[in-house]
N, C-alpha and C positions, 0 to 999 in steps of 0.2 A: 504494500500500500504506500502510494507515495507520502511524505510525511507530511506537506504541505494539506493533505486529504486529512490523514488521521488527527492531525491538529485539531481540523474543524469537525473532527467526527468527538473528539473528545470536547470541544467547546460546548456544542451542542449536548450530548448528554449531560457534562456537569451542569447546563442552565436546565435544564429537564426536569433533573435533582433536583436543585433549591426553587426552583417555583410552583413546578407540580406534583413532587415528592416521588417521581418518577423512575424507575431503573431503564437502563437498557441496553444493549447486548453490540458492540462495534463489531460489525464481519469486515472481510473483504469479500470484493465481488465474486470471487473463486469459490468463496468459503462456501457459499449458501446456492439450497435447491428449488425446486418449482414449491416445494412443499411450504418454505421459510414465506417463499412469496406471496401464494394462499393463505399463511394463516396468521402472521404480524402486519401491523402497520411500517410501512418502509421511506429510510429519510436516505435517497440513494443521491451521496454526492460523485461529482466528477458526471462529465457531458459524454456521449455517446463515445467518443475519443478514447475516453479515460475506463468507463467503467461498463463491464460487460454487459451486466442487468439494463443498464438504462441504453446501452445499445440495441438490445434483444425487445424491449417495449418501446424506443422511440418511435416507432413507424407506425405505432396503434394509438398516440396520444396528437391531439389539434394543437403541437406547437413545435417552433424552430427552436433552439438552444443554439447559442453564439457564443465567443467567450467575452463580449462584453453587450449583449443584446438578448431579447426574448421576444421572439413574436407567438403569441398567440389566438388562436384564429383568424390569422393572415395579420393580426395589428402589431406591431413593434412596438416593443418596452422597452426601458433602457433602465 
């Protein structure tokens, strides 16, 4: 996992923690199967590029991922 990824996978869970008393589980994308995907809520960082899962469902979701843009449903976010 790149460290720059785990960083923010760690940021995220420790703010998870202290505001909604929350745990949760850091994978990498290698790590986990169709199963993990069915049956957790998933916070899958890194863009189609980076990370296999959100390569494997981009093509089924209404939006572009850029590395400094987001268009969804044809509208651009920035």
């Amino acid at each position: 996992m790149d460290q720059k990824l785990l960083n923010s996978a760690r940021s995220i869970a420790s703010r998870f923690w202290r505001v909604a008393n929350g745990r949760t589980r850091i994978l990498r994308d290698v790590d986990f199967d169709n199963t993990v995907i069915r049956e957790f809520n998933l916070i899958l960082l890194g863009s189609q590029h980076f990370n296999r899962v959100t390569q494997e469902i981009i093509r089924d979701l209404p939006l572009e991922i850029g590395s400094n843009r987001l268009k969804l449903k044809g509208r651009g976010h920035n």
